[in-house]
C-alpha positions in Angstrom: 86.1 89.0 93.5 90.1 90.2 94.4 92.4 88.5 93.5 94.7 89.1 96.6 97.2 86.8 95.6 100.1 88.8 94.9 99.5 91.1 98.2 101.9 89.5 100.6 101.7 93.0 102.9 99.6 95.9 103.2 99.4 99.3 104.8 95.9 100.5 105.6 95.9 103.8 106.7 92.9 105.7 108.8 92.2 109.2 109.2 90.1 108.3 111.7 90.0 105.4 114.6 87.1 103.2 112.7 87.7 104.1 109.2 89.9 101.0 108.6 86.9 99.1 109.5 84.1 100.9 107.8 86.2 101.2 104.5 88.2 97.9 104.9 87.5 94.9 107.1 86.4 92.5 104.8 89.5 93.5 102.7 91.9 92.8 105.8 90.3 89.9 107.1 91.0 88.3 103.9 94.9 89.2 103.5 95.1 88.0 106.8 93.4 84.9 106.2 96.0 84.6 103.2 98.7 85.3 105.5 99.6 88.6 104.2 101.5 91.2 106.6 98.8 93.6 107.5 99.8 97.3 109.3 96.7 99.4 110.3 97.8 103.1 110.8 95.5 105.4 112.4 96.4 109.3 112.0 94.2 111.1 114.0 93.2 111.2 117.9 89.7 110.3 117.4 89.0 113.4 119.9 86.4 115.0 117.7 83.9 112.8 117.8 82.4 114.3 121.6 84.2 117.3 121.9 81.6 118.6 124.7 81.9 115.3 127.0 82.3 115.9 130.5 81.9 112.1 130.9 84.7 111.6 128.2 87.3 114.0 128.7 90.0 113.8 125.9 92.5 111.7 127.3 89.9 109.2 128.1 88.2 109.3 124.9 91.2 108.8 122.9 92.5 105.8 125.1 89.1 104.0 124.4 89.2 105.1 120.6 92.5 103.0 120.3 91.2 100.1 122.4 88.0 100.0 120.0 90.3 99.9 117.3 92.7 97.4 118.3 89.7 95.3 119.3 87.8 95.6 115.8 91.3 94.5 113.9 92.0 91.4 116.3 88.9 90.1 114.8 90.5 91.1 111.5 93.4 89.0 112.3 96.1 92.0 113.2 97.5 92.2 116.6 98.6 95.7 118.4 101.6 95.3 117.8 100.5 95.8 113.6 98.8 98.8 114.8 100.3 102.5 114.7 98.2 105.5 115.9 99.9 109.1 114.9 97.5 111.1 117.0 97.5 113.9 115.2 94.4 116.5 116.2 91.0 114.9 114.8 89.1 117.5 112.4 92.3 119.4 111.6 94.1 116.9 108.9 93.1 119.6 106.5 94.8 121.9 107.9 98.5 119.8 108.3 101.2 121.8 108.1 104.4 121.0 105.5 106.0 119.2 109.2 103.0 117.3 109.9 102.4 115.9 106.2 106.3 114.9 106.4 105.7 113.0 109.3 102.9 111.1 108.4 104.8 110.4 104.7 107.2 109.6 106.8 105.4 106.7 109.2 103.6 105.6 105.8 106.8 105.0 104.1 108.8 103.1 106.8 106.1 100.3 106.8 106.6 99.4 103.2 103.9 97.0 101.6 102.6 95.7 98.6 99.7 97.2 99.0 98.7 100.9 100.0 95.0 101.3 101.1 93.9 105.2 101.9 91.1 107.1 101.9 89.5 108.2 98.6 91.1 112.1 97.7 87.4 113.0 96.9 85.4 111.3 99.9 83.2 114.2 101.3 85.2 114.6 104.8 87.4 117.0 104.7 90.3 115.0 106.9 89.4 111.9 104.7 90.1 113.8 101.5 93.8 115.5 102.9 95.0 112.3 103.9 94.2 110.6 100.5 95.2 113.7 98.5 98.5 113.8 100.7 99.2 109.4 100.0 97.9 109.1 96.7 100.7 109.1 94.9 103.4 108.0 98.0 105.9 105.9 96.4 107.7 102.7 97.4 104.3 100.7 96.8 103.5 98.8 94.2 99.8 98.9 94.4 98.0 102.2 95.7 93.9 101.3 96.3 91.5 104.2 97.9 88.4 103.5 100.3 85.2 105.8 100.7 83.6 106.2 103.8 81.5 109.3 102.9 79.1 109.0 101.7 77.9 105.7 102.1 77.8 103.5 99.3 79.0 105.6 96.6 78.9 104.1 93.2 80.2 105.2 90.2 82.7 104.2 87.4 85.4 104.5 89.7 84.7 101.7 91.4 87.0 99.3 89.8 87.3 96.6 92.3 85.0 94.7 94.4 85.6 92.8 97.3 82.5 91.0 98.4 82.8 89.9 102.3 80.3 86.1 101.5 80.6 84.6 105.1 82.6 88.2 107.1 79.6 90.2 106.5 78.7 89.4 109.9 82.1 89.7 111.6 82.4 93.2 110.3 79.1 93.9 111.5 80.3 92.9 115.2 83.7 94.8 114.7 81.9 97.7 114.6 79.8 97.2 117.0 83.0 97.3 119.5 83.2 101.3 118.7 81.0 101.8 121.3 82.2 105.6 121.5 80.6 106.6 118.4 77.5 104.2 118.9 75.8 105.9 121.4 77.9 105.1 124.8 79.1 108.6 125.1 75.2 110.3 125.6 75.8 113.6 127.8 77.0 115.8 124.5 74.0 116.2 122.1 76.0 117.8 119.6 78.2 114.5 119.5 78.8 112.0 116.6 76.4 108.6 116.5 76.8 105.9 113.9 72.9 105.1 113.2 71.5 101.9 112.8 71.1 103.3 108.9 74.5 103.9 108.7 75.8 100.6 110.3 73.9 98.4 107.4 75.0 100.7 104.9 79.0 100.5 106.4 78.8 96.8 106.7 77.1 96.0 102.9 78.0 92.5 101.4 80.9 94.3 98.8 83.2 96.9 100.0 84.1 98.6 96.7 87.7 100.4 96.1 89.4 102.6 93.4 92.5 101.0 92.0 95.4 104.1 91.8 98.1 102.2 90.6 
């Protein structure tokens, strides 16, 4: 198990609205329950996800992305009010330009934390990768940890730390239930993303494993 002690604020950052949960809930829920300073930021629009909606236009998809979001972390303990979403264009964070990587540094950076949590450089989604690759070595924290959402349960010797989630197994499980978007609510573009039921037990495992950086 973490030892958390020492974390007295973190910075989770998300390429995507859900990653926080799928690579992190158990890991917030206990800094919160610690009483640790916890700031979720979100980079991209979600929009992606069911570009050929008619039903869910952009605008409207995006708005219910950040309400899933901001639903899933109150039951993580952060409030709105912890939660920053950059909206930057969903499936181009590869593709950043030298602005746009200044600007998330930049919004990284002014929430200053003990603890940095960001996607793993070498996760298989392109966006996931380019925002780890881009934080990895952002200063001004004194602990860097990386997440992997793609694939699913990867294991390997760089899994260095453990967090096991004992009696929040199940309230991940229902946080990410509430991203109804991406579990089948949005059903007129067949070309659309769906979490499976596959994926959801594999996302919401007892022990949600990170890569210590620094």
């Amino acid at each position: 198990m973490i030892d958390l002690s020492s974390f007295g604020s973190a910075t989770i950052v998300a390429p995507h609205p859900d990653d926080e949960t799928i690579g992190a809930f158990g890991l917030i829920r206990a800094l919160r329950d610690l009483d640790a300073q916890v700031s979720i930021i979100v980079v991209s629009d979600g929009s992606a996800s069911h570009r050929n909606s008619r039903e869910w236009p952009k605008v409207k998809l995006v708005a219910q992305r950040k309400k899933e979001t901001v639903a899933a972390m109150a039951l993580a303990g952060v409030a709105e009010t912890s939660i920053r979403c950059l909206n930057f264009v969903d499936g181009g964070l590869h593709e950043l330009s030298p602005t746009e990587k200044s600007e998330i540094l930049d919004a990284v950076m002014s929430a200053p934390a003990d603890l940095l949590v960001i996607p793993e450089p070498i996760d298989d989604h392109p966006d996931h990768r380019a925002i780890g690759q881009l934080l990895a070595y952002c200063p001004s924290f004194q602990s860097v940890w990386t997440y992997r959402v793609w694939p699913p349960l990867c294991v390997g010797p760089e899994d260095e730390l453990r967090h096991e989630l004992g009696d929040d197994q199940p309230l991940k499980r229902q946080a990410l239930a509430l991203y109804a978007t991406q579990l089948g609510l949005v059903d007129d573009d067949p070309t659309g993303f769906t979490i499976s039921p596959e994926l959801i037990d594999q996302f919401c495992a007892p022990v949600e494993r990170f890569r210590k950086l620094r």
